[in-house]
KEKE-3310 file (N, C-alpha, C; in steps of 0.2 Angstrom, whole numbers, plus 5000, padded with zeros to 4 digits):
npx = (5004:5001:5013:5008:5016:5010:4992:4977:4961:4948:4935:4934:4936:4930:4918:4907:4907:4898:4888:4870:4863:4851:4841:4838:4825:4830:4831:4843:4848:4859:4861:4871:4883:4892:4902:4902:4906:4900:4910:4928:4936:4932:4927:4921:4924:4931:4933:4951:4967:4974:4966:4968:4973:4967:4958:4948:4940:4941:4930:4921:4919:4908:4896:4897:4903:4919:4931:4948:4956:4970:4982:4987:4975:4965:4970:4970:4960:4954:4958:4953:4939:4940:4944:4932:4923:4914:4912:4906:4911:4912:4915:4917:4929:4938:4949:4958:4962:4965:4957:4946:4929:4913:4905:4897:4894:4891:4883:4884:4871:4873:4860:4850:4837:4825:4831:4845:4847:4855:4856:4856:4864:4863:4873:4880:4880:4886:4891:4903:4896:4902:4899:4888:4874:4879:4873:4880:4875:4865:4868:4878:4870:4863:4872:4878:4867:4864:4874:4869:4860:4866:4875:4866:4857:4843:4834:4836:4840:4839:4840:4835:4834:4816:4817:4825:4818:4809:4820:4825:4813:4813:4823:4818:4816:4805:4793:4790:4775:4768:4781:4791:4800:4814:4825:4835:4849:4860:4877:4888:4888:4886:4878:4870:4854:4837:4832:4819:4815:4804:4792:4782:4785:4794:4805:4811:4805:4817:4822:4827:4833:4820:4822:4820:4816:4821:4815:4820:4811:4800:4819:4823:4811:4809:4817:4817:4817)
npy = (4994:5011:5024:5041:5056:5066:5073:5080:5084:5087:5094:5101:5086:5083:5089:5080:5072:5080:5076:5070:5056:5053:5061:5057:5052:5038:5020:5011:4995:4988:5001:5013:5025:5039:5042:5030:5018:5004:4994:4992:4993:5000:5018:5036:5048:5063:5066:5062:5072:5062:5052:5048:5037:5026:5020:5030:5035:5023:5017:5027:5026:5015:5018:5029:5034:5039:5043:5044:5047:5060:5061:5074:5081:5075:5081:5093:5098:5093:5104:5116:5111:5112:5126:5133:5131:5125:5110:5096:5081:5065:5052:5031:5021:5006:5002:4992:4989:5000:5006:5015:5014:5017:5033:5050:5066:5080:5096:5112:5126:5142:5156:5169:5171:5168:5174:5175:5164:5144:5132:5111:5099:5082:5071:5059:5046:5029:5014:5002:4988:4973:4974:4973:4972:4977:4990:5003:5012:5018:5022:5032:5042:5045:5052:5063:5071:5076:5083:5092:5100:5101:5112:5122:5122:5124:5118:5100:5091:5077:5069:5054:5038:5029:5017:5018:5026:5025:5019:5031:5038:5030:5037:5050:5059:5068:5066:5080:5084:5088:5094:5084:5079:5077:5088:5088:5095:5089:5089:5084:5074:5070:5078:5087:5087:5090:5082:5074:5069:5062:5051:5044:5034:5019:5020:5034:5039:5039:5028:5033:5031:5036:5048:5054:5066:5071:5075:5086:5094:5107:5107:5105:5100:5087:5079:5073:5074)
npz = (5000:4996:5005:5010:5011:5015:5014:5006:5012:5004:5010:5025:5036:5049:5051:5047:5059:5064:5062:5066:5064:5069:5065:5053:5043:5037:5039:5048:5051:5058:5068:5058:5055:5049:5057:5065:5052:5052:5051:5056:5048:5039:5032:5031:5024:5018:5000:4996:4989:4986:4982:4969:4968:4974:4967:4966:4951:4946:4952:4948:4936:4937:4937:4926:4911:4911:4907:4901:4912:4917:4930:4932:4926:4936:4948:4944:4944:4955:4965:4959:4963:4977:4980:4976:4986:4986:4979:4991:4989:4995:5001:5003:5010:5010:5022:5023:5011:5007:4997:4986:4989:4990:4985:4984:4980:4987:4979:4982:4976:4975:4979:4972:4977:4988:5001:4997:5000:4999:4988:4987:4979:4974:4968:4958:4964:4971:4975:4974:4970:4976:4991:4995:5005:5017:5021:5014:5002:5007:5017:5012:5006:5014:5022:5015:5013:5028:5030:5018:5026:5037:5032:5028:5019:5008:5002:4995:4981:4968:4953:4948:4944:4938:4944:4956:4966:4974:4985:4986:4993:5007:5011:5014:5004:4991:4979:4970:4968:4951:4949:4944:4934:4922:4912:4899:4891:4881:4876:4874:4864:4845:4839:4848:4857:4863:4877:4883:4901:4909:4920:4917:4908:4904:4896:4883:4867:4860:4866:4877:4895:4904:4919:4935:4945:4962:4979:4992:5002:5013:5018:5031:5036:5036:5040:5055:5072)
capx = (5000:5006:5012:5009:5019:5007:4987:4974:4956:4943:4935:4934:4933:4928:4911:4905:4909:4895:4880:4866:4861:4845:4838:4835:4821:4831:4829:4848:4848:4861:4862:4878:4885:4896:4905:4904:4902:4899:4916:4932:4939:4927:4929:4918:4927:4928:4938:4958:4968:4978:4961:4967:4979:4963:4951:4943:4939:4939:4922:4916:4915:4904:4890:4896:4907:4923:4939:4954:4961:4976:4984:4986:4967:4963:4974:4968:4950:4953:4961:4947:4935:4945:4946:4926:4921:4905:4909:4909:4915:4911:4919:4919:4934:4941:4956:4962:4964:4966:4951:4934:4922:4910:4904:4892:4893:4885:4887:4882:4871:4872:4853:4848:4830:4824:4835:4850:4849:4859:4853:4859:4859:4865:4876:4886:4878:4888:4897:4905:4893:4903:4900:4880:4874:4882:4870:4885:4871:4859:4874:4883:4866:4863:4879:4875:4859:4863:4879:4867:4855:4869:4878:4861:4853:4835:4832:4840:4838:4842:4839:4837:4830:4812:4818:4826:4812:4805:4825:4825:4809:4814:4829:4816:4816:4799:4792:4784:4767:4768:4786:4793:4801:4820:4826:4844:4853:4867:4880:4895:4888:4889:4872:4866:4847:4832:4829:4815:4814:4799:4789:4777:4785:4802:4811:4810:4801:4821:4826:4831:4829:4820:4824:4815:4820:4818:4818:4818:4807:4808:4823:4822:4806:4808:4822:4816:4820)
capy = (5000:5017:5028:5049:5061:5073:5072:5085:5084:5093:5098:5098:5080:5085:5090:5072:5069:5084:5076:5068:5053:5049:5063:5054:5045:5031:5014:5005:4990:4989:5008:5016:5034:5041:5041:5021:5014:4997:4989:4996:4995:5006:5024:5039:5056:5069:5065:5067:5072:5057:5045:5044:5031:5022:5018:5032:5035:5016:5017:5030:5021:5009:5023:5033:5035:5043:5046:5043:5055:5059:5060:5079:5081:5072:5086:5102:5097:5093:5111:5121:5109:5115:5133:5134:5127:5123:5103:5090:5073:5061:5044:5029:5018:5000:5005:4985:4987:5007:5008:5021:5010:5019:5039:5053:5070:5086:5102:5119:5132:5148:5158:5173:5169:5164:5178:5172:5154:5139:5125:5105:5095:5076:5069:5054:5040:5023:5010:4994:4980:4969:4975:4975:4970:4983:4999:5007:5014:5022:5027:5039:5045:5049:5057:5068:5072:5078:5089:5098:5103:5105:5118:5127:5120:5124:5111:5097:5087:5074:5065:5045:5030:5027:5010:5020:5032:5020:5019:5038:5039:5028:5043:5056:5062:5064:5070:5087:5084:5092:5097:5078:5079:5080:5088:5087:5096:5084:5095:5079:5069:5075:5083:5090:5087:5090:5074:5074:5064:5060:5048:5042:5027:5017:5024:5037:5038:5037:5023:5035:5030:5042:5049:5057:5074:5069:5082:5085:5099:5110:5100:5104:5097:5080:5075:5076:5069)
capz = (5000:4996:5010:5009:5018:5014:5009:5006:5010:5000:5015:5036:5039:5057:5048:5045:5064:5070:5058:5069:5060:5074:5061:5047:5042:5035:5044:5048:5054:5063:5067:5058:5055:5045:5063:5063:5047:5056:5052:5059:5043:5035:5034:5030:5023:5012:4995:4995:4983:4984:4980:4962:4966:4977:4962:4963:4945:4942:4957:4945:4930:4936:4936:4919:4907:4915:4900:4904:4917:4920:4936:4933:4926:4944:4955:4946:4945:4964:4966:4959:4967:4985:4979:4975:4994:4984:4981:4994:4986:5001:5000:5009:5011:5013:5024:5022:5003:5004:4992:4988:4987:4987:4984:4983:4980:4987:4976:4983:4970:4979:4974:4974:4978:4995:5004:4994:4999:4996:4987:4989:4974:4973:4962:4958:4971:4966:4978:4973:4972:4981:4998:4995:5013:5021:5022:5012:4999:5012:5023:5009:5002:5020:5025:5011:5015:5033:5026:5017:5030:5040:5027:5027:5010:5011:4997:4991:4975:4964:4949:4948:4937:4940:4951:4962:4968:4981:4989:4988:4997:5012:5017:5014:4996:4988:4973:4971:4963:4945:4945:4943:4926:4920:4905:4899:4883:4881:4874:4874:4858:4838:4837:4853:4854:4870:4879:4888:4904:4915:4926:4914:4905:4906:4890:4879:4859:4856:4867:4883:4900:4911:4927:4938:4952:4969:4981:4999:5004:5014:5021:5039:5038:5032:5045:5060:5080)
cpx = (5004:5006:5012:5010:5015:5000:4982:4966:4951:4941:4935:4930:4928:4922:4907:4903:4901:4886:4876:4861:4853:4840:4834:4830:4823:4834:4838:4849:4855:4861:4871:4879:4890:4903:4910:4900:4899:4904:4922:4934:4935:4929:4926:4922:4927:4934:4945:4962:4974:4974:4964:4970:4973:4958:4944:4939:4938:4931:4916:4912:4911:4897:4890:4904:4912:4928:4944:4958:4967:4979:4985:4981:4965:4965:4972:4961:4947:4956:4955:4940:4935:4941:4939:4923:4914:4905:4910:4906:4913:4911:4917:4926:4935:4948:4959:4966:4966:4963:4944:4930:4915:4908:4896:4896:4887:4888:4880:4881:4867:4866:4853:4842:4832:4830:4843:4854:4856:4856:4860:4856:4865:4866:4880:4888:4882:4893:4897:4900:4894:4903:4892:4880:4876:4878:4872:4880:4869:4865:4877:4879:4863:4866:4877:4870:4859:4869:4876:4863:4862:4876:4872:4856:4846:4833:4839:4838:4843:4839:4840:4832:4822:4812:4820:4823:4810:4814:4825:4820:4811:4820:4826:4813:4807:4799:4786:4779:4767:4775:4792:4795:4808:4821:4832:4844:4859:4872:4890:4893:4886:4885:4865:4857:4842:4831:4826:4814:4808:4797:4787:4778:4794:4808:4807:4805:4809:4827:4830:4828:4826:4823:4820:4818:4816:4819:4815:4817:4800:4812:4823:4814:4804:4811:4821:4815:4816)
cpy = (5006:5022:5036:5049:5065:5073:5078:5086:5089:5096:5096:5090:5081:5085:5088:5070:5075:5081:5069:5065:5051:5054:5062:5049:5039:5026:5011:4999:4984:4997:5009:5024:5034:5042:5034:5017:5005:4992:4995:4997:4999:5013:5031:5045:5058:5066:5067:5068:5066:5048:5044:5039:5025:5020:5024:5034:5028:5015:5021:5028:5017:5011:5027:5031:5041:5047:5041:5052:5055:5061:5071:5083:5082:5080:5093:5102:5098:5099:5115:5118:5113:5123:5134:5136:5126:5115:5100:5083:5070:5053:5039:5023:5011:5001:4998:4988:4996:5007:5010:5013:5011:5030:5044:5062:5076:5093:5107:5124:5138:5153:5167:5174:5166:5167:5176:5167:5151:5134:5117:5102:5087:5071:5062:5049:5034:5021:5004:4989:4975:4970:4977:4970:4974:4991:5006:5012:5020:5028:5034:5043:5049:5054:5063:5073:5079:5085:5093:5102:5107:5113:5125:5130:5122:5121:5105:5091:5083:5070:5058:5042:5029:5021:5012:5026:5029:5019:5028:5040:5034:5033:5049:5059:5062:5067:5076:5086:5090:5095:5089:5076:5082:5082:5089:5089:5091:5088:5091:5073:5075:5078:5084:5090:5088:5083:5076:5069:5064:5051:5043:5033:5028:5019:5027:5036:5036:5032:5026:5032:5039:5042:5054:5061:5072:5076:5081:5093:5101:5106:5100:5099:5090:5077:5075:5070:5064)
cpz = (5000:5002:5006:5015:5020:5010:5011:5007:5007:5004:5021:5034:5045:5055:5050:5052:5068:5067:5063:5065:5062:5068:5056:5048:5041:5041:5044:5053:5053:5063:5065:5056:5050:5051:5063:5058:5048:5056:5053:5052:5038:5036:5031:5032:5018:5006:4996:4987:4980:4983:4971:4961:4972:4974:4964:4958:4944:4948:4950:4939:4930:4935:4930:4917:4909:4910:4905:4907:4919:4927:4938:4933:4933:4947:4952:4946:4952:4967:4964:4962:4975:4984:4978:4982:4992:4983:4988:4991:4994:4999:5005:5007:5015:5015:5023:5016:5001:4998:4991:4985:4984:4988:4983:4984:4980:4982:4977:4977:4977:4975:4976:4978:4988:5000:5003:4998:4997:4995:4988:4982:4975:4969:4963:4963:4968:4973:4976:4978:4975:4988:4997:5003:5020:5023:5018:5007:5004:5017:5019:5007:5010:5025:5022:5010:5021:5031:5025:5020:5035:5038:5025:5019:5015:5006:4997:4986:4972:4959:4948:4943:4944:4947:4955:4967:4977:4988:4992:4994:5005:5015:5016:5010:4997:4983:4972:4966:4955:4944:4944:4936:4924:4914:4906:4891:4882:4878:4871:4869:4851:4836:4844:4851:4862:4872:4883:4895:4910:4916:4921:4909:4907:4904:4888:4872:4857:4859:4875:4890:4904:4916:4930:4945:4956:4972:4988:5001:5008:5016:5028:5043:5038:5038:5051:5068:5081)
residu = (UNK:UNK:UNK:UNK:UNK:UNK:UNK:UNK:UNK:UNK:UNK:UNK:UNK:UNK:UNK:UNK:UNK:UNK:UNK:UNK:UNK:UNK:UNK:UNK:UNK:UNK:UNK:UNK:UNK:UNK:UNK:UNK:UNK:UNK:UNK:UNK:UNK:UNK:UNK:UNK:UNK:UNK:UNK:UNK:UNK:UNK:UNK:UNK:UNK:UNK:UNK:UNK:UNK:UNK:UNK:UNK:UNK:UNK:UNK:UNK:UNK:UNK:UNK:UNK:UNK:UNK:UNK:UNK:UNK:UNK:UNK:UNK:UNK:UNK:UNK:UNK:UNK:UNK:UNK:UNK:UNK:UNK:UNK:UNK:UNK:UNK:UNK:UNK:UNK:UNK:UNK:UNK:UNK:UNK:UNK:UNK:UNK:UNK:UNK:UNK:UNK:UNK:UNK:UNK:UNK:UNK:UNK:UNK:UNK:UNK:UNK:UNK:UNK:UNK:UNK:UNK:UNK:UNK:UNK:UNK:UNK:UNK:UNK:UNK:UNK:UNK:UNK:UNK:UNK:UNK:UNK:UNK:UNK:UNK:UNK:UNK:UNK:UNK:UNK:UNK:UNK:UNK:UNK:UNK:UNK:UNK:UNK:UNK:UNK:UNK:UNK:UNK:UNK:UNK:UNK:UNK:UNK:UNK:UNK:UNK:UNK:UNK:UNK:UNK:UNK:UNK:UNK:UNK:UNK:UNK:UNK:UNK:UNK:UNK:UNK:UNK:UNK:UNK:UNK:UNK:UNK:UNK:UNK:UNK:UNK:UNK:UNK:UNK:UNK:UNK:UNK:UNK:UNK:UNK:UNK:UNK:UNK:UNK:UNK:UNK:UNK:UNK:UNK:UNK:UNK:UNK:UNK:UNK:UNK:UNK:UNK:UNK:UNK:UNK:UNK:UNK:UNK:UNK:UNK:UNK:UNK:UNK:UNK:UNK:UNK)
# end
Protein backbone atom coordinates (compact mmCIF):
# COMPACT_ATOMS: atom_id res chain seq x y z
CA UNK A 1 0.00 0.00 0.00
CA UNK A 2 1.18 3.36 -0.72
CA UNK A 3 2.38 5.57 1.91
CA UNK A 4 1.72 9.88 1.73
CA UNK A 5 3.79 12.25 3.62
CA UNK A 6 1.34 14.69 2.89
CA UNK A 7 -2.60 14.46 1.86
CA UNK A 8 -5.15 16.99 1.29
CA UNK A 9 -8.88 16.88 1.94
CA UNK A 10 -11.39 18.51 0.07
CA UNK A 11 -13.06 19.65 3.05
CA UNK A 12 -13.18 19.64 7.10
CA UNK A 13 -13.45 16.06 7.77
CA UNK A 14 -14.31 16.98 11.42
CA UNK A 15 -17.75 18.05 9.67
CA UNK A 16 -18.92 14.40 9.10
CA UNK A 17 -18.12 13.78 12.89
CA UNK A 18 -21.10 16.79 14.04
CA UNK A 19 -24.08 15.22 11.68
CA UNK A 20 -26.79 13.51 13.86
CA UNK A 21 -27.73 10.57 12.03
CA UNK A 22 -31.06 9.87 14.88
CA UNK A 23 -32.43 12.59 12.30
CA UNK A 24 -32.93 10.87 9.32
CA UNK A 25 -35.83 9.02 8.47
CA UNK A 26 -33.76 6.20 6.98
CA UNK A 27 -34.29 2.89 8.73
CA UNK A 28 -30.31 1.10 9.53
CA UNK A 29 -30.43 -2.01 10.75
CA UNK A 30 -27.76 -2.15 12.61
CA UNK A 31 -27.60 1.52 13.42
CA UNK A 32 -24.35 3.14 11.58
CA UNK A 33 -22.93 6.74 10.91
CA UNK A 34 -20.78 8.13 8.99
CA UNK A 35 -19.08 8.16 12.65
CA UNK A 36 -19.29 4.21 12.66
CA UNK A 37 -19.62 2.75 9.48
CA UNK A 38 -20.22 -0.55 11.10
CA UNK A 39 -16.89 -2.26 10.35
CA UNK A 40 -13.52 -0.77 11.76
CA UNK A 41 -12.26 -1.04 8.64
CA UNK A 42 -14.64 1.26 6.90
CA UNK A 43 -14.13 4.83 6.80
CA UNK A 44 -16.43 7.80 5.94
CA UNK A 45 -14.52 11.12 4.62
CA UNK A 46 -14.43 13.75 2.39
CA UNK A 47 -12.41 13.03 -1.07
CA UNK A 48 -8.49 13.32 -0.99
CA UNK A 49 -6.32 14.31 -3.34
CA UNK A 50 -4.37 11.42 -3.23
CA UNK A 51 -7.77 9.06 -4.01
CA UNK A 52 -6.56 8.73 -7.67
CA UNK A 53 -4.14 6.29 -6.75
CA UNK A 54 -7.37 4.40 -4.69
CA UNK A 55 -9.78 3.54 -7.67
CA UNK A 56 -11.35 6.44 -7.30
CA UNK A 57 -12.12 7.09 -11.04
CA UNK A 58 -12.19 3.27 -11.51
CA UNK A 59 -15.54 3.40 -8.66
CA UNK A 60 -16.84 5.94 -10.90
CA UNK A 61 -17.07 4.29 -14.01
CA UNK A 62 -19.26 1.84 -12.73
CA UNK A 63 -22.02 4.61 -12.84
CA UNK A 64 -20.85 6.52 -16.17
CA UNK A 65 -18.68 7.06 -18.59
CA UNK A 66 -15.43 8.51 -16.97
CA UNK A 67 -12.23 9.13 -19.92
CA UNK A 68 -9.28 8.54 -19.24
CA UNK A 69 -7.88 11.02 -16.58
CA UNK A 70 -4.73 11.73 -16.08
CA UNK A 71 -3.27 12.08 -12.78
CA UNK A 72 -2.74 15.83 -13.40
CA UNK A 73 -6.59 16.23 -14.73
CA UNK A 74 -7.40 14.49 -11.10
CA UNK A 75 -5.17 17.21 -9.10
CA UNK A 76 -6.44 20.33 -10.74
CA UNK A 77 -9.94 19.46 -11.00
CA UNK A 78 -9.32 18.66 -7.13
CA UNK A 79 -7.80 22.21 -6.79
CA UNK A 80 -10.62 24.17 -8.29
CA UNK A 81 -13.00 21.83 -6.58
CA UNK A 82 -11.08 22.99 -2.98
CA UNK A 83 -10.88 26.54 -4.25
CA UNK A 84 -14.88 26.75 -4.94
CA UNK A 85 -15.73 25.37 -1.20
CA UNK A 86 -18.90 24.61 -3.25
CA UNK A 87 -18.16 20.58 -3.70
CA UNK A 88 -18.20 17.99 -1.10
CA UNK A 89 -17.04 14.61 -2.71
CA UNK A 90 -17.84 12.27 0.13
CA UNK A 91 -16.26 8.75 0.05
CA UNK A 92 -16.20 5.88 1.77
CA UNK A 93 -13.13 3.56 2.21
CA UNK A 94 -11.75 -0.05 2.51
CA UNK A 95 -8.79 1.06 4.83
CA UNK A 96 -7.67 -3.00 4.43
CA UNK A 97 -7.11 -2.58 0.66
CA UNK A 98 -6.75 1.32 0.77
CA UNK A 99 -9.74 1.69 -1.65
CA UNK A 100 -13.15 4.14 -2.37
CA UNK A 101 -15.50 1.92 -2.53
CA UNK A 102 -18.09 3.89 -2.66
CA UNK A 103 -19.19 7.72 -3.20
CA UNK A 104 -21.65 10.54 -3.33
CA UNK A 105 -21.41 14.10 -3.99
CA UNK A 106 -23.02 17.29 -2.51
CA UNK A 107 -22.63 20.45 -4.84
CA UNK A 108 -23.69 23.79 -3.32
CA UNK A 109 -25.83 26.31 -5.95
CA UNK A 110 -25.62 29.62 -4.22
CA UNK A 111 -29.33 31.68 -5.11
CA UNK A 112 -30.35 34.66 -5.11
CA UNK A 113 -34.01 33.76 -4.37
CA UNK A 114 -35.14 32.87 -1.01
CA UNK A 115 -32.97 35.66 0.86
CA UNK A 116 -30.01 34.44 -1.16
CA UNK A 117 -30.12 30.89 -0.12
CA UNK A 118 -28.27 27.78 -0.79
CA UNK A 119 -29.49 25.01 -2.56
CA UNK A 120 -28.11 20.94 -2.22
CA UNK A 121 -28.10 18.91 -5.23
CA UNK A 122 -26.92 15.21 -5.33
CA UNK A 123 -24.72 13.89 -7.54
CA UNK A 124 -22.88 10.90 -8.31
CA UNK A 125 -24.48 8.04 -5.81
CA UNK A 126 -22.45 4.68 -6.84
CA UNK A 127 -20.63 1.96 -4.36
CA UNK A 128 -19.06 -1.22 -5.36
CA UNK A 129 -21.44 -3.94 -5.66
CA UNK A 130 -19.36 -6.23 -3.88
CA UNK A 131 -20.05 -4.92 -0.44
CA UNK A 132 -23.93 -5.00 -0.92
CA UNK A 133 -25.28 -6.01 2.57
CA UNK A 134 -23.54 -3.38 4.26
CA UNK A 135 -26.00 -0.17 4.40
CA UNK A 136 -23.04 1.41 2.32
CA UNK A 137 -25.78 2.79 -0.16
CA UNK A 138 -28.12 4.40 2.38
CA UNK A 139 -25.24 5.41 4.53
CA UNK A 140 -23.36 7.77 1.70
CA UNK A 141 -26.87 8.90 0.38
CA UNK A 142 -27.41 9.77 3.99
CA UNK A 143 -24.27 11.37 4.94
CA UNK A 144 -25.00 13.61 2.29
CA UNK A 145 -28.18 14.50 3.09
CA UNK A 146 -27.44 15.69 6.67
CA UNK A 147 -24.28 17.71 5.16
CA UNK A 148 -26.51 19.53 3.36
CA UNK A 149 -28.93 20.63 6.04
CA UNK A 150 -26.15 21.02 8.03
CA UNK A 151 -24.46 23.51 5.47
CA UNK A 152 -27.83 25.49 5.31
CA UNK A 153 -29.38 23.99 2.08
CA UNK A 154 -33.01 24.81 2.10
CA UNK A 155 -33.53 22.11 -0.52
CA UNK A 156 -31.90 19.42 -1.76
CA UNK A 157 -32.42 17.43 -5.00
CA UNK A 158 -31.60 14.90 -7.14
CA UNK A 159 -32.25 13.02 -10.13
CA UNK A 160 -32.63 9.02 -10.39
CA UNK A 161 -33.95 5.93 -12.69
CA UNK A 162 -37.59 5.49 -12.01
CA UNK A 163 -36.48 1.94 -9.90
CA UNK A 164 -34.82 3.93 -7.64
CA UNK A 165 -37.60 6.44 -6.43
CA UNK A 166 -39.02 4.01 -3.82
CA UNK A 167 -34.96 3.77 -2.22
CA UNK A 168 -34.92 7.68 -2.33
CA UNK A 169 -38.28 7.79 -0.51
CA UNK A 170 -37.29 5.57 2.44
CA UNK A 171 -34.15 8.53 3.45
CA UNK A 172 -36.72 11.20 2.89
CA UNK A 173 -36.78 12.49 -0.70
CA UNK A 174 -40.20 12.86 -2.30
CA UNK A 175 -41.62 14.05 -5.42
CA UNK A 176 -43.12 17.32 -5.80
CA UNK A 177 -46.70 16.86 -7.35
CA UNK A 178 -46.36 18.49 -11.10
CA UNK A 179 -42.71 19.43 -11.02
CA UNK A 180 -41.30 15.51 -11.50
CA UNK A 181 -39.72 15.89 -14.89
CA UNK A 182 -35.94 16.09 -16.01
CA UNK A 183 -34.73 17.59 -18.96
CA UNK A 184 -31.21 17.33 -20.27
CA UNK A 185 -29.39 19.26 -23.31
CA UNK A 186 -26.59 16.79 -23.78
CA UNK A 187 -23.91 18.91 -25.20
CA UNK A 188 -21.07 15.75 -25.28
CA UNK A 189 -22.31 13.87 -28.40
CA UNK A 190 -22.14 15.05 -32.39
CA UNK A 191 -25.54 16.57 -32.51
CA UNK A 192 -26.90 18.05 -29.43
CA UNK A 193 -30.67 17.48 -29.12
CA UNK A 194 -33.52 17.91 -25.99
CA UNK A 195 -34.13 14.87 -24.26
CA UNK A 196 -37.04 14.81 -22.39
CA UNK A 197 -37.11 12.87 -19.12
CA UNK A 198 -40.13 11.99 -17.04
CA UNK A 199 -42.17 9.53 -14.80
CA UNK A 200 -44.63 8.46 -17.28
CA UNK A 201 -42.95 5.33 -18.95
CA UNK A 202 -39.66 3.34 -18.72
CA UNK A 203 -37.79 4.72 -22.03
CA UNK A 204 -38.07 7.48 -24.20
CA UNK A 205 -39.80 7.65 -28.14
CA UNK A 206 -35.74 7.39 -28.72
CA UNK A 207 -34.83 4.69 -26.70
CA UNK A 208 -33.86 6.93 -23.48
CA UNK A 209 -34.15 5.91 -20.09
CA UNK A 210 -35.95 8.47 -17.88
CA UNK A 211 -35.21 9.90 -14.69
CA UNK A 212 -36.99 11.34 -12.33
CA UNK A 213 -35.99 14.89 -9.67
CA UNK A 214 -36.41 13.72 -6.11
CA UNK A 215 -36.47 16.46 -3.77
CA UNK A 216 -36.33 16.94 -0.14
CA UNK A 217 -38.53 19.77 0.71
CA UNK A 218 -38.33 21.98 2.85
CA UNK A 219 -35.42 20.10 4.11
CA UNK A 220 -35.68 20.87 7.88
CA UNK A 221 -38.82 19.49 7.69
CA UNK A 222 -38.37 15.98 6.37
CA UNK A 223 -35.52 14.98 9.08
CA UNK A 224 -36.79 15.23 12.07
CA UNK A 225 -36.06 13.84 15.97
Amino acid sequence: MVQYTQETYLYDPNVLLKLDFHRSPAKFQPFISAANPGESWLQVRPLKDTDYDRGFLQLLSQLTNVGNITRTQFLTRFSQMKASGDYYVTVIEDTRKGEIIGAASLIIERKFIHNCAVRGRLEDVVVNDTYRGKQLGKLIVVTVSLLAEHLGCYKMSLDCKDKLIKFYETLGYVLIPGNSNSMTIRYDEDTPTLKRNSTSAATGAAGDAYQTVVVIMPFKSTFIK
